[in-house]
C-alpha positions as CSV (number, residue, x, y, z in Angstrom):
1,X,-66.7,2.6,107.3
2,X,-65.7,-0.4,105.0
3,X,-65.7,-4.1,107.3
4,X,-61.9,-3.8,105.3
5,X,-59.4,-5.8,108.3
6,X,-57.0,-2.8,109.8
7,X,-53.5,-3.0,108.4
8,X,-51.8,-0.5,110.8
9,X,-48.4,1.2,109.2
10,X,-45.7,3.3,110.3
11,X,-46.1,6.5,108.3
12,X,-42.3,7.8,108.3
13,X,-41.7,4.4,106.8
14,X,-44.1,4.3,104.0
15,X,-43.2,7.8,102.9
16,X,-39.7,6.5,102.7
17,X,-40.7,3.2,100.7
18,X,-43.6,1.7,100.9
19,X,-43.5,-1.4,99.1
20,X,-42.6,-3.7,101.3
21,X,-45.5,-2.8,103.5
22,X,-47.6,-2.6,99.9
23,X,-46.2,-5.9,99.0
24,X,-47.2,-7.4,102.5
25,X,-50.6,-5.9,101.8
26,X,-51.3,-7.6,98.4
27,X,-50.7,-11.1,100.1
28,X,-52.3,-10.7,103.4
29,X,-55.4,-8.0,103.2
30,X,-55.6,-6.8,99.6
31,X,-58.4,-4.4,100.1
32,X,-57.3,-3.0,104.0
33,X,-58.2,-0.4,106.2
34,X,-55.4,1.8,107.3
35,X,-55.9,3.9,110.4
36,X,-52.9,6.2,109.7
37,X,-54.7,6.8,106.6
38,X,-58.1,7.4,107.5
39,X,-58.6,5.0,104.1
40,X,-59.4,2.0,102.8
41,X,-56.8,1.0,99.8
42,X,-57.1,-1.2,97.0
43,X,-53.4,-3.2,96.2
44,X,-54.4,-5.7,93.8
45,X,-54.3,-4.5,89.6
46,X,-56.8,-5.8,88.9
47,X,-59.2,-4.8,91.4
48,X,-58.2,-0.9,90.7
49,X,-58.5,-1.6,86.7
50,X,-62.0,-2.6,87.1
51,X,-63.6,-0.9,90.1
52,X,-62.0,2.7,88.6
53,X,-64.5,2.5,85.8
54,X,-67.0,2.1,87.9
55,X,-67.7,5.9,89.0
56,X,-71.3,5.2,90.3
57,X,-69.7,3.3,92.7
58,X,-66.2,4.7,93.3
59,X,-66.7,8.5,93.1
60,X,-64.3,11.2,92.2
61,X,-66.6,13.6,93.2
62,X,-65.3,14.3,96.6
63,X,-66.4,17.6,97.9
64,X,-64.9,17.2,101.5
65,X,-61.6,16.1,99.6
66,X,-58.4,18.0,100.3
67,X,-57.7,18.3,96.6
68,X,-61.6,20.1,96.4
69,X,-61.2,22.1,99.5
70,X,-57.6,23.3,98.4
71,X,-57.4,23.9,94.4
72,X,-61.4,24.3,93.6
73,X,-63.3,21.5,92.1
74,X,-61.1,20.2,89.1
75,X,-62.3,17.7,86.1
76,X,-60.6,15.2,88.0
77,X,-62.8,15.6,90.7
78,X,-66.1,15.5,88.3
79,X,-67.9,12.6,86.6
80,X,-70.0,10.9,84.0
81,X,-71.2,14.5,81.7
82,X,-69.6,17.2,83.4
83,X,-66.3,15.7,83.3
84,X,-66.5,14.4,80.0
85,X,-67.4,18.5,79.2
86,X,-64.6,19.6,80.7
87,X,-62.0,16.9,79.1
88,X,-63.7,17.7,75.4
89,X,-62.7,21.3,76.2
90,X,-59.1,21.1,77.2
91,X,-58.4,18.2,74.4
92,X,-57.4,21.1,71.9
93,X,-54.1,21.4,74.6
94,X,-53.2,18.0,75.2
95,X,-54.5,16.0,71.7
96,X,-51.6,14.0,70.0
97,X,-51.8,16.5,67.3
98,X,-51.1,19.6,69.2
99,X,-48.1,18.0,70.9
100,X,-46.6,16.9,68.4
101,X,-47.0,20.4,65.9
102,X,-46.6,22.5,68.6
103,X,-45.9,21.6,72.0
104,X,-42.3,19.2,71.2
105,X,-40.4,22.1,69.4
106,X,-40.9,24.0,72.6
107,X,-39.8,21.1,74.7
108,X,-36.7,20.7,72.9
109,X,-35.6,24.3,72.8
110,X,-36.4,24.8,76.1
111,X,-34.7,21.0,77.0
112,X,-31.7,22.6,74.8
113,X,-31.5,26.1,77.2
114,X,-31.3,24.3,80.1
115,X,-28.6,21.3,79.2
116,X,-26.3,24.1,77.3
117,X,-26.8,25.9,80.4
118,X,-25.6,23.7,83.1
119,X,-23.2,21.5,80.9
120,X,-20.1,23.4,81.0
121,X,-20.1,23.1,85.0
122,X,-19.9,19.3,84.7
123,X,-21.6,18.3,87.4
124,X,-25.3,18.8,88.8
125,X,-28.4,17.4,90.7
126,X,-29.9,15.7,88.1
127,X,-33.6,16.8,90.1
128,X,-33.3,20.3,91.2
129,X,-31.1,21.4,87.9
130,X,-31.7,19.7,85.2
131,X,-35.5,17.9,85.5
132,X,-36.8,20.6,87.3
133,X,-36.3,23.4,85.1
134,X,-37.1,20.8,82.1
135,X,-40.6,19.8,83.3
136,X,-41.6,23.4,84.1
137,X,-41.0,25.1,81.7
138,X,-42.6,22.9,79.4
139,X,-45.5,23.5,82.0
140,X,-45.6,26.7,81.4
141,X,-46.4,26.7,77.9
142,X,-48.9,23.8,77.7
143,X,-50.5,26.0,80.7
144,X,-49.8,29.5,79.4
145,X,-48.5,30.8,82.5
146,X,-46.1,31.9,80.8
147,X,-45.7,35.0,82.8
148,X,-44.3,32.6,85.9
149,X,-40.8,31.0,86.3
150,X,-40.0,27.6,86.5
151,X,-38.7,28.1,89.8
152,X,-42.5,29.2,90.8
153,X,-44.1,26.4,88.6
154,X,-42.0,24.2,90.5
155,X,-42.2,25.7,94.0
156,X,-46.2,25.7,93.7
157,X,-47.1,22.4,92.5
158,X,-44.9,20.8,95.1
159,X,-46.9,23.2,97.3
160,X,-49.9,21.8,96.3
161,X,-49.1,18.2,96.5
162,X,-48.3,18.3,99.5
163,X,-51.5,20.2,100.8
164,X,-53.5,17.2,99.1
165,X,-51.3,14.4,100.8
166,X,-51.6,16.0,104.5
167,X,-53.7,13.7,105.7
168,X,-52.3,14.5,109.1
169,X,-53.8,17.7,109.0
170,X,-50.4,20.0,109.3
171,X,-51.7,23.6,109.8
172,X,-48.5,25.0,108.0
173,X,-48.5,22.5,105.0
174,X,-52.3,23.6,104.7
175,X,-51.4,27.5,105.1
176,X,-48.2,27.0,102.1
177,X,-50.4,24.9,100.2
178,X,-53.2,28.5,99.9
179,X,-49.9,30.7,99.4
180,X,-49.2,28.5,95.9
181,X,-53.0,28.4,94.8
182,X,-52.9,32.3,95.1
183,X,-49.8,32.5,93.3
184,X,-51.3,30.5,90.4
185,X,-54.7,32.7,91.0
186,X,-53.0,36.0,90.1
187,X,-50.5,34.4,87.3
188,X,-53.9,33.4,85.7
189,X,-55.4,36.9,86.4
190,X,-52.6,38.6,84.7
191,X,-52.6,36.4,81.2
192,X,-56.1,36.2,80.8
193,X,-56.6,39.2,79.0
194,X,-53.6,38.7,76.6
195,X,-55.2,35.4,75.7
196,X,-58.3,37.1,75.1
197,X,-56.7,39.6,72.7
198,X,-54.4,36.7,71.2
199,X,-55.3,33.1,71.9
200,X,-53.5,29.9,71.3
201,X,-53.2,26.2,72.0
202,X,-52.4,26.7,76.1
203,X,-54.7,25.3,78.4
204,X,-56.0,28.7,80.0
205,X,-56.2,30.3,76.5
206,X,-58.4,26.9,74.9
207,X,-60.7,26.9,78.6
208,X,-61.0,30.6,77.9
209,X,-62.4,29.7,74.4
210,X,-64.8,26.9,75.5
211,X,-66.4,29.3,77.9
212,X,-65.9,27.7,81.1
213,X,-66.6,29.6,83.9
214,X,-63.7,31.2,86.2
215,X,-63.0,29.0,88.8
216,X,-63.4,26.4,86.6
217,X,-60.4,27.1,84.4
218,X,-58.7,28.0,87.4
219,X,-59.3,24.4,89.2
220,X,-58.4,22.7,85.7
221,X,-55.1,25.1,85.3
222,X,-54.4,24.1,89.1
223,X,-54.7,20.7,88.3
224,X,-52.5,20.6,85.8
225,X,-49.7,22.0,87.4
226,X,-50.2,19.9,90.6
227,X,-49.6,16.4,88.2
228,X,-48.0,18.3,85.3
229,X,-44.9,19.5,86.9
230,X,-43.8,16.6,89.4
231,X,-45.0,13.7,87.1
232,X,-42.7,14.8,84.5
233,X,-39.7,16.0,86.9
234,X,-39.4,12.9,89.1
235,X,-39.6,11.0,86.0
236,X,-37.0,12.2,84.0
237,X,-34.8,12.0,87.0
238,X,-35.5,8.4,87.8
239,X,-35.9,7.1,84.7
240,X,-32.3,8.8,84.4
241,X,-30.9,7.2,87.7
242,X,-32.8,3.6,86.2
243,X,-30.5,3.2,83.1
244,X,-27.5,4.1,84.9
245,X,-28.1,1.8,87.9
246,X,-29.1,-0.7,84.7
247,X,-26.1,-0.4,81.9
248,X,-26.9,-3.7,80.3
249,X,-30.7,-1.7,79.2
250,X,-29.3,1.9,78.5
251,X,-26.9,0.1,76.2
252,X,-29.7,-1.5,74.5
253,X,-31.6,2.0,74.1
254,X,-28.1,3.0,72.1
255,X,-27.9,0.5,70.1
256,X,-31.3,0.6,68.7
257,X,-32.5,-2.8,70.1
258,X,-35.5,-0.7,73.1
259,X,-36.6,2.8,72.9
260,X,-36.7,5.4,75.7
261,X,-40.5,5.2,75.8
262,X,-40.0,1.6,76.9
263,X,-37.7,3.1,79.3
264,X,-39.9,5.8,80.6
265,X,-42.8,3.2,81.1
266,X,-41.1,0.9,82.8
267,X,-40.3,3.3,85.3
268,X,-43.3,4.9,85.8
269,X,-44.3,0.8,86.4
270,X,-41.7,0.5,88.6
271,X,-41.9,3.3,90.7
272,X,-45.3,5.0,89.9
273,X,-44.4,8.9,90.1
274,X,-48.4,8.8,90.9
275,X,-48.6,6.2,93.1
276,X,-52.3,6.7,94.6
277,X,-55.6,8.4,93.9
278,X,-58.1,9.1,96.2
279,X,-62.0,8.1,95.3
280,X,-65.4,8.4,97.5
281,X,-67.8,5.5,98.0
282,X,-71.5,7.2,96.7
283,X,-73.1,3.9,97.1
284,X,-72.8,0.4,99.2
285,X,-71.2,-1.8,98.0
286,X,-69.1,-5.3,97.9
287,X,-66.1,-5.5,96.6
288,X,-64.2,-9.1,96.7
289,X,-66.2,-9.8,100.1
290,X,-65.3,-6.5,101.2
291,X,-68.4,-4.3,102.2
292,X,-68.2,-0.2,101.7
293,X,-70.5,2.4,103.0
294,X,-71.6,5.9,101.3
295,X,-68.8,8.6,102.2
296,X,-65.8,5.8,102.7
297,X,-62.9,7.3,101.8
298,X,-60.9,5.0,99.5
299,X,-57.3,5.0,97.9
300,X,-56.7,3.4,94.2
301,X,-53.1,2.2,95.1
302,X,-51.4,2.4,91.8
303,X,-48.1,2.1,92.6
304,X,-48.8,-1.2,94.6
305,X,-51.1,-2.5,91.2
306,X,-48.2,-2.0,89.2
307,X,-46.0,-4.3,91.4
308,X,-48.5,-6.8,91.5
309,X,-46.9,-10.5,91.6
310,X,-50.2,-11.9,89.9
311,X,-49.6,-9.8,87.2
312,X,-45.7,-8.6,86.4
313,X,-43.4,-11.4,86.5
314,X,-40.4,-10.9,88.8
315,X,-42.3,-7.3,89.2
316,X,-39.8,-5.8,91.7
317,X,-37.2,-5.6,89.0
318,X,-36.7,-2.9,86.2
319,X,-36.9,-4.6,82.8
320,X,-37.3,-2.4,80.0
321,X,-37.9,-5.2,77.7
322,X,-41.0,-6.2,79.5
323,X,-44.6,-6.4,78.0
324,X,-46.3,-3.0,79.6
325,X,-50.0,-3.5,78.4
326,X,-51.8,-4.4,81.7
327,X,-49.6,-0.9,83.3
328,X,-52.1,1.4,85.2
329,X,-49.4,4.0,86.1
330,X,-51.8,6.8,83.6
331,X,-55.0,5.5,85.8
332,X,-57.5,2.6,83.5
333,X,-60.8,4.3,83.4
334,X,-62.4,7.7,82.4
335,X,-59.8,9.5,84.3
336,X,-57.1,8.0,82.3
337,X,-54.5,11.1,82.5
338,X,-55.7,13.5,79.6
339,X,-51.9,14.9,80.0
340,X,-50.2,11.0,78.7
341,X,-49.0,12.4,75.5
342,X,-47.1,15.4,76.4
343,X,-45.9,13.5,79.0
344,X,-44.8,10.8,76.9
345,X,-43.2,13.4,74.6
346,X,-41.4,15.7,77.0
347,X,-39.9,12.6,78.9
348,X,-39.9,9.6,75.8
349,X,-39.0,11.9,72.8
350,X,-36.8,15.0,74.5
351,X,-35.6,14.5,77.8
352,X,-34.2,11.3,78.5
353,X,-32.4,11.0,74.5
354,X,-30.9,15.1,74.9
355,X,-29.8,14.5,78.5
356,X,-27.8,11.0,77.2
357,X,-26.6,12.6,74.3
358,X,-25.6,15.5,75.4
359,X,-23.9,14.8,78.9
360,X,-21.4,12.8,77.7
361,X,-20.1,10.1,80.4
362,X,-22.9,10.6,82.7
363,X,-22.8,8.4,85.7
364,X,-24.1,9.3,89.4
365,X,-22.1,10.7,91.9
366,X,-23.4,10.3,95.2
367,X,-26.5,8.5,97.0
368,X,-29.8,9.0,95.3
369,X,-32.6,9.5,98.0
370,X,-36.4,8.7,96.9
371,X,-39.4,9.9,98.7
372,X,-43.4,9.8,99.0
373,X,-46.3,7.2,98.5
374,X,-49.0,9.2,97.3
375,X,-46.2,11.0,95.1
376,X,-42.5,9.2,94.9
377,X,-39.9,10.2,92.9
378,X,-35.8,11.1,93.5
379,X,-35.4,13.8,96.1
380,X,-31.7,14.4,95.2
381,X,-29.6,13.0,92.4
382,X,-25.8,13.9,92.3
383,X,-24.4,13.1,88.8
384,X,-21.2,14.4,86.7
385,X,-20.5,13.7,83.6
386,X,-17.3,14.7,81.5
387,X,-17.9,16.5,78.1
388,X,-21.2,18.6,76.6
389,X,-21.6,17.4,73.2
């Protein structure tokens, strides 16, 4: 184990919001142990930003982890070569290119469906009816699982999320978290040989195509869904409740003077929808006096990096207008999210300007509850608004 100093927390109260205790953490034990954890975690920016790269060091290969042991050994649990493989393979799914020529037109019919849908009723939870539906089914054509609903795609990435945060070893999380996998299993099963017959751009039909092996294509598909579905949902939510808890900024959005991609990163600054991932030491090492041993289990803290004092000024506050270039909420190394430009798309270029257009006079309507470290976003959103344009 790392010679880290313990920095004991209450668990309840972290999952609830953890950057005060984050925020303690940065100034009194930036690199801590935390027994609640079973992990040593990294605070500080720039500490993550440079000991990500170095994979020799900091492993993603982790085959004890609870993402391995859960989803099958994903690209995000691979290095150096073989992840680089895998990453060359699925870029025909995720490149800027295929987003924009094929992936946004489906975002903003589908974006289109969904706000004519619920707009007449004048009134909705801006997460379970209106970003959830939004974010999968977008996921279900950059996946081609297009054969599920979005109320699966939802229902089985938050399924899997919450098998790889149960660090407290919950039996029943565990046994829901194998119930979603198999779900995606035979969703994959059953389009597989339509993509053979017809393939596109998805990301089974392109891992088809490359030749990677089975469970390969499903760990990668599995992967995708677990980050692809409630990145992009709590997002658009919160970046949603963000301009209207901050007028002054949406009304510079409308008049020209920001854009909603300024928006969308400063919220995924501000409250990292991926706030932490998980890396295994494979070699001693010292890290800012800090010893770690082989098989430490170590947590890249990004939401805490992103609300680092040393490097956002007045970094608790959301300020669209703020320069975003040292922002690790996409990771900073070789596992830089391969999904950043849908993302960026669905939630910069469709979401956020068709829900504000559309929804005329939308305002919130109730409390706002947030929740999760490893994975935060709004649990429930009550808004109204008072005409569909």
């Amino acid at each position: 184990m790392s010679d880290a100093p313990v920095f004991e927390i209450d668990p309840e109260a972290f999952w609830q919001d953890p950057y005060p205790m984050l925020a303690r953490m940065r100034s009194e034990a930036p690199i801590a142990y935390v027994p609640q954890l079973g992990a040593t975690l990294l605070t500080k920016r720039d500490t993550i930003f440079e000991n990500e790269k170095r994979t020799e060091v900091f492993s993603s290969d982790q085959p004890e982890g609870l993402m391995t042991v859960l989803m099958g050994q994903n690209m995000m649990r691979k290095d150096g070569a073989e992840h680089m493989a895998e990453r060359k393979a699925i870029f025909p799914t995720v490149s800027p290119k295929t987003v924009r020529d094929v992936w946004k037109a489906q975002f903003e019919a589908r974006t289109a469906e969904i706000l004519g849908r619920v707009g007449p009723q004048g009134r909705a939870d801006m997460v379970a009816d209106i970003a959830r539906p939004i974010s999968g089914e977008a996921l279900k054509a950059i996946t081609g699982l297009t054969n599920m609903t979005w109320q699966e795609m939802d229902r089985v990435s938050q399924g899997m999320i919450d098998g790889c945060a149960n660090y407290a070893g919950d039996a029943q999380v565990e046994a829901h978290c194998h119930d979603c996998t198999a779900s995606i299993d035979r969703h994959i099963d059953a389009r597989m040989p339509e993509l053979a017959a017809a393939p596109d751009q998805s990301l089974l039909s392109v891992q088809m195509q490359a030749g990677l092996s089975k469970d390969t294509i499903r760990a990668n598909v599995k992967l995708a869904i677990s980050g692809g579905q409630n990145e992009p949902r709590d997002a658009i939510a919160g970046a949603v409740w963000a301009m209207l808890q901050h007028p002054e900024q949406l009304g510079m959005v409308r008049a020209g003077e920001a854009s909603w991609l300024q928006a969308f990163e400063e919220y995924a600054r501000w409250v990292s929808p991926i706030g932490m991932s998980p890396r295994r030491i494979a070699q001693r090492a010292e890290v800012d006096g800090i010893t770690f041993e082989p098989e430490d289990r170590v947590f890249l803290m990004f939401g805490s990096g992103n609300r680092d004092e040393d490097v956002f000024a007045r970094a608790e506050v959301f300020d669209i207008t703020r320069d975003l270039s040292a922002s690790i909420s996409f990771g900073a190394g070789p596992h830089f999210c391969a999904g950043a430009w849908a993302s960026k798309c669905l939630i910069a270029e469709v979401a956020l300007p068709m829900i504000f257009d559309r929804l005329g006079g939308l305002r919130l309507e109730g409390e706002t509850r947030f929740g999760g470290w490893a994975f935060r976003g709004p649990l429930t959103m009550p808004v109204a608004w008072d005409q569909v344009r």
